[in-house]
C-alpha positions as CSV (number, residue, x, y, z in Angstrom):
1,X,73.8,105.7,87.8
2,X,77.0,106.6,89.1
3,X,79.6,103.9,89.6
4,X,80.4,103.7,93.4
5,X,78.3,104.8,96.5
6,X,79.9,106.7,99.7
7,X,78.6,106.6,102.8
8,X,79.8,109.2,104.9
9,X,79.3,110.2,108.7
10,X,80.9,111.0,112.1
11,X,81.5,108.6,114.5
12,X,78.9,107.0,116.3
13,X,76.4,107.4,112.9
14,X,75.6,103.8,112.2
15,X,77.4,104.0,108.7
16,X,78.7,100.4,108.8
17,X,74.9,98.8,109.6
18,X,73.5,101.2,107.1
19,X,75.7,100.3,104.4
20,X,76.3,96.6,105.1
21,X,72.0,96.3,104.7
22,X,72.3,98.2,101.4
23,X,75.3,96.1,99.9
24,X,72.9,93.1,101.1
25,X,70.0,94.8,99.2
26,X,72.0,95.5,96.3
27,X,74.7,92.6,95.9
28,X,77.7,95.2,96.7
29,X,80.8,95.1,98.0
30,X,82.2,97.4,101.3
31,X,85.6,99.3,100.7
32,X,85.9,101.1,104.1
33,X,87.6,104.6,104.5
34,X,88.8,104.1,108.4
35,X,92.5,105.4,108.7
36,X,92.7,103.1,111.8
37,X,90.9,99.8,110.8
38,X,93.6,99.2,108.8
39,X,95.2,97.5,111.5
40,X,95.4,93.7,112.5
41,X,94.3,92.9,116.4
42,X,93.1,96.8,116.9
43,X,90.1,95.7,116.8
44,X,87.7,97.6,120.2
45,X,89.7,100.8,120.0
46,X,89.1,101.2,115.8
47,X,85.1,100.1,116.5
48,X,85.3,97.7,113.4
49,X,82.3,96.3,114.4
50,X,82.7,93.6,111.9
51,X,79.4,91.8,113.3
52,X,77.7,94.7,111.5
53,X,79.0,93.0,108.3
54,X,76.5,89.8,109.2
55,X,73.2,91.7,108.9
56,X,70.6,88.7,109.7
57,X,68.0,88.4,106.7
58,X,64.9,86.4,107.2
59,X,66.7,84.6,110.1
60,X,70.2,83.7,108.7
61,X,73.3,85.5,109.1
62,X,74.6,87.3,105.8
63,X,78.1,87.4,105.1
64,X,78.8,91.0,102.8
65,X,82.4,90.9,101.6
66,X,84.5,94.1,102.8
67,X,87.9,95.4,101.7
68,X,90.9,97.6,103.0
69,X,90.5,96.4,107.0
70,X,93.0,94.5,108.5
71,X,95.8,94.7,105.9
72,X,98.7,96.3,107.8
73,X,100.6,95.4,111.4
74,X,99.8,97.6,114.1
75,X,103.6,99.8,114.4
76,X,103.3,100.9,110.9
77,X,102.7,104.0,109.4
78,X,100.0,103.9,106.5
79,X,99.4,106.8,104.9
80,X,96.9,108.5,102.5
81,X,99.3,107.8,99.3
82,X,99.0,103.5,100.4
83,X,95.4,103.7,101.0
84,X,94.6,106.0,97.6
85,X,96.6,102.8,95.7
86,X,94.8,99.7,98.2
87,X,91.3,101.7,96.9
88,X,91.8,101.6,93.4
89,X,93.3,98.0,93.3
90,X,89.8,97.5,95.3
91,X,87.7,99.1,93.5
92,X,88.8,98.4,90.4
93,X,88.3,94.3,91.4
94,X,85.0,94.9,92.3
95,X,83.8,97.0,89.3
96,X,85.5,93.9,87.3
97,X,83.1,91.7,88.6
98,X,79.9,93.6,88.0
99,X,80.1,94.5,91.4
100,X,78.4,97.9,92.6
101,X,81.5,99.3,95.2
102,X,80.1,100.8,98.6
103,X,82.7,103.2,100.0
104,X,82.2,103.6,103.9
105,X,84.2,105.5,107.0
106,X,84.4,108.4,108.3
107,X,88.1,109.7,107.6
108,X,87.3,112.5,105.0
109,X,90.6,112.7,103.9
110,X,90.8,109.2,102.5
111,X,87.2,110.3,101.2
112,X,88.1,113.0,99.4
113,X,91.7,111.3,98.0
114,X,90.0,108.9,96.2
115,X,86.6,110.5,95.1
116,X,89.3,113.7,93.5
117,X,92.1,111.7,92.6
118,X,94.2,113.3,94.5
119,X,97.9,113.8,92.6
120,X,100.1,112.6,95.5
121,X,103.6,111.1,95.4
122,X,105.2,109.2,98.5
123,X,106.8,110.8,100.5
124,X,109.8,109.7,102.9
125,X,110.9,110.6,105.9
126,X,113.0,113.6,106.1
127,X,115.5,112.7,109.4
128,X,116.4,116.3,109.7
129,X,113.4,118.1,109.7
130,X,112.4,115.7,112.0
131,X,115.2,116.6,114.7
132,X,114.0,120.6,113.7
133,X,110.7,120.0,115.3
134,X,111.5,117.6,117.7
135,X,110.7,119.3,121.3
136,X,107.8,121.8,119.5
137,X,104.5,121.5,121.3
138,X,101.4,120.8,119.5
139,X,99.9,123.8,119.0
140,X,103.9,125.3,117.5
141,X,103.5,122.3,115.3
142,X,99.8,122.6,114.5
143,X,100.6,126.7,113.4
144,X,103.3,125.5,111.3
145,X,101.0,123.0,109.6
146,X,98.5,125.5,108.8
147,X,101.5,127.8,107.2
148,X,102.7,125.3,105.2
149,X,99.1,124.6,104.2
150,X,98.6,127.7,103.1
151,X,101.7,127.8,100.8
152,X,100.6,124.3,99.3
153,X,96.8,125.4,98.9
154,X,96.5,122.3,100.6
155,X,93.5,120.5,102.1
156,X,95.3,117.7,102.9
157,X,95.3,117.6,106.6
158,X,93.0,119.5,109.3
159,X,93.2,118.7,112.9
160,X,91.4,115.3,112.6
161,X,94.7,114.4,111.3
162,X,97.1,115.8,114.1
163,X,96.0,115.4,117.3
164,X,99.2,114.2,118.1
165,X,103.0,115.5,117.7
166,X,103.8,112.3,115.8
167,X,101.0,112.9,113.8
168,X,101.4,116.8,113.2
169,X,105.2,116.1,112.4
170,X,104.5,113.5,109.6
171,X,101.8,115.6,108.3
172,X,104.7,118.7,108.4
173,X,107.0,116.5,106.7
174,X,103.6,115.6,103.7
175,X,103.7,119.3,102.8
176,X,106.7,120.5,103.3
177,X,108.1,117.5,100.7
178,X,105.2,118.8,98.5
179,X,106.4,122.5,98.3
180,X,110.0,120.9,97.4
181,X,108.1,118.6,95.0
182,X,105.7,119.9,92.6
183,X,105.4,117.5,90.2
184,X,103.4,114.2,91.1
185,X,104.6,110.9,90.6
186,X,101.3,108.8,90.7
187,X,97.6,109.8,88.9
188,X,95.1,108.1,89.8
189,X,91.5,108.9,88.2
190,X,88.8,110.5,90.1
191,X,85.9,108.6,91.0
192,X,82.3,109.2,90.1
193,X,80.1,108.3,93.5
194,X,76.6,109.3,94.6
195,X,77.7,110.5,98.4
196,X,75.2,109.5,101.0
197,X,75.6,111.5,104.4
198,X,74.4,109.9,107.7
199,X,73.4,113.3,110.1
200,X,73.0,112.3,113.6
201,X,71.4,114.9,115.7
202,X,73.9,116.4,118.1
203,X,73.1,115.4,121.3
204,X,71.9,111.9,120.2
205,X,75.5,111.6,118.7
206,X,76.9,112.7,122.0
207,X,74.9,110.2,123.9
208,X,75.9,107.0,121.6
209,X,79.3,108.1,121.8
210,X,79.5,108.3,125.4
211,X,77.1,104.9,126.0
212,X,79.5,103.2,123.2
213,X,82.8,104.4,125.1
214,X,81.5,102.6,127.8
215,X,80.6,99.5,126.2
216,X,83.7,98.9,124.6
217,X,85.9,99.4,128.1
218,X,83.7,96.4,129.0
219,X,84.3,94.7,126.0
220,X,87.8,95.0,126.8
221,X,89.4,97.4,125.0
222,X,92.3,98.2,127.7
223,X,93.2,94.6,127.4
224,X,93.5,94.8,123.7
225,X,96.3,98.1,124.3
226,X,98.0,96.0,126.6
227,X,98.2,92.8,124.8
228,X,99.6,95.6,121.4
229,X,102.1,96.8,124.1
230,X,103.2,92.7,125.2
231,X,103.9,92.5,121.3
232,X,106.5,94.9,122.0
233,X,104.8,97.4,119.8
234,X,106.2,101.1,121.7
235,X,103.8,103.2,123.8
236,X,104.7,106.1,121.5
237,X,103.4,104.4,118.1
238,X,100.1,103.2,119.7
239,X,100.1,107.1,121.4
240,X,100.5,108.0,116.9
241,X,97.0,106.5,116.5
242,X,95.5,109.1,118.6
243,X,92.2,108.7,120.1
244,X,91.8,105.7,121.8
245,X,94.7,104.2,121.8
246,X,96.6,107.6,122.4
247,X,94.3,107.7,126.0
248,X,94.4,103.9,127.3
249,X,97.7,103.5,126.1
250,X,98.9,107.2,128.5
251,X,96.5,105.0,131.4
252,X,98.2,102.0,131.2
253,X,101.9,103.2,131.1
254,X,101.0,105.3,134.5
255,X,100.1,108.8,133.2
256,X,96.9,109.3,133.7
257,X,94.3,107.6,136.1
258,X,91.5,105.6,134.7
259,X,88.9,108.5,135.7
260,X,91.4,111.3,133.5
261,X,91.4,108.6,130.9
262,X,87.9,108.3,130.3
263,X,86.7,111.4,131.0
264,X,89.7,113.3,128.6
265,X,88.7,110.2,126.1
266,X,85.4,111.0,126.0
267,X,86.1,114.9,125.4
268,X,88.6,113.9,122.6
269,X,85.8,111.3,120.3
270,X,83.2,114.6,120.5
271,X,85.4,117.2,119.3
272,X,86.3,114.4,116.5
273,X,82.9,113.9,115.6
274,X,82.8,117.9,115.2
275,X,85.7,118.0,113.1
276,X,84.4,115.0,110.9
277,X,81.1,116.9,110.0
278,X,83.5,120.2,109.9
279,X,85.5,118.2,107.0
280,X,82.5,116.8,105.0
281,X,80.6,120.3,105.3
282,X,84.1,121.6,103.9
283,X,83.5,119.0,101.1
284,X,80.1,120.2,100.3
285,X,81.8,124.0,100.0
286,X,84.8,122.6,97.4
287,X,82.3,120.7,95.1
288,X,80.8,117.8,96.6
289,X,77.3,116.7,96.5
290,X,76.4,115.1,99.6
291,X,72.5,113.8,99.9
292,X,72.2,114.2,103.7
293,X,69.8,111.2,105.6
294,X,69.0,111.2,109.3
295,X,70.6,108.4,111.1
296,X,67.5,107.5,113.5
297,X,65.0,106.7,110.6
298,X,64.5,102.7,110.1
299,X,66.7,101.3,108.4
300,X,64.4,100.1,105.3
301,X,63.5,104.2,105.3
302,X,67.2,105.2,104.8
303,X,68.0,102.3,102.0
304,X,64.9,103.1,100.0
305,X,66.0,107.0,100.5
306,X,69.2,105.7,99.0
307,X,67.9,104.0,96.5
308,X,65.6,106.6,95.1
309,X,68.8,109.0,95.0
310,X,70.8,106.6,93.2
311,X,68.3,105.9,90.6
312,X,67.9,109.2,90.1
């Protein structure tokens, strides 16, 4: 048996119900792989969802232990090189206690880091190159990226990762300190993990997406943006987070009218559900097994399925 199991999916997949039941099965612990859940009182726009992590079992609610949400202060930066070292430190406490580790999200890159061991060093910010590219629109920053990229033979960052300036600029500032620094300062071993896949049919996705948007406007999810910005936390660094909080955040500030937001939100979550499964197929291509399981089987279906291919 392998030593870890991933469960991997696009938004809107039901990973975290489908792995909390199988940590509840199998005694395990959750390390989750969000980029975004990270953050304390961002807690609508990230989905955390954390009833999910009280599945009810013959009546009574369960409490499964989960690691790596709600470890940082929204207005900070964490990066890939913070969460690869918050993993191990995980992971390794877990598999201390004879714990089986259940690794859960959807952010491929943080995925990938820590299945490879990634060789990364951190990297600061670089003041000047900053002022270069201040003023470069998106797409100027995005071609950039993929040059640099290409020098690296990088797959560090796609266009999940930069669907902001802020965001293609720091990832700019990764690779170009990368290709002035060769040699890594941090290895951290690769992890052996049997990687479950959650496939949700396309439209269904597109439908739970759009029926969960909705939901969580009602939940109040604008409130939570504006309560971040009465904290005193800038518009610009909630606009870094993309998504979400990059949409509400433009609405409340007066750019955009609550029908834009919603309906440019909406567009925005799709196309990053198709870039998710883009990544993970991409994973499939550079090595990965990934044991794919439809998301709208029951539940007890997809944990035996899981079960069998573990055992195996």
């Amino acid at each position: 048996m392998q030593n870890m199991i991933t469960i991997l999916g696009p938004t809107a997949s039901g990973k975290t119900p489908l792995a909390a039941a199988l940590a509840q099965q199998i005694g395990g612990e959750i390390i989750s792989a969000d980029s975004r859940q990270v953050y304390r009182r961002m807690d609508i726009g990230t989905g955390k969802d954390l009833a999910d992590y009280r599945p009810v079992v013959d009546g009574l609610a369960v409490d499964i232990p989960y690691h790596l949400i709600d470890i940082c202060e929204p207005g900070t930066k964490y990066n890939l090189f913070q969460y690869q070292q918050d993993f191990y430190d995980a992971y390794q406490d877990i598999r201390s206690r004879g714990v089986i580790p259940i690794l859960c999200g959807g952010t491929g890159l943080y995925i990938e880091a820590v299945l490879k061991g990634y060789k990364l060093s951190p990297v600061p910010q670089n003041p000047e190159l900053r002022a270069r590219l201040e003023g470069k629109s998106l797409d100027e920053l995005t071609q950039m990226l993929v040059e640099l990229k290409a020098k690296n033979s990088s797959t560090m960052h796609n266009k999940t990762d930069v669907d902001s300036c802020q965001r293609a600029i720091r990832a700019i500032e990764i690779e170009t300190y990368n290709l002035e620094h060769p040699v890594p300062r941090r290895e951290l071993p690769p992890v052996e993990s049997l990687i479950i896949g959650v496939n949700i049919d396309r439209e269904a996705r597109r439908e739970k997406i759009t029926r969960r948007l909705k939901a969580r406007l009602k939940e109040g999810m604008i409130d939570e943006v504006r309560g971040l910005l009465a904290e005193g936390i800038p518009a610009e660094d909630l606009i870094y987070y993309g998504l979400e909080y990059k949409f509400v955040t433009e609405y409340i500030v007066g750019k955009t009218t609550y029908d834009e937001m919603f309906t440019r939100l909406e567009i925005a979550i799709h196309q990053f559900a198709k870039r998710q499964m883009t990544w993970f197929r991409g994973m499939e291509r550079r090595g990965f097994k990934i044991h794919w399981i439809d998301a709208l089987l029951p539940m007890d279906v997809k944990i035996n399925e899981i079960l069998t291919a573990w055992q195996k």
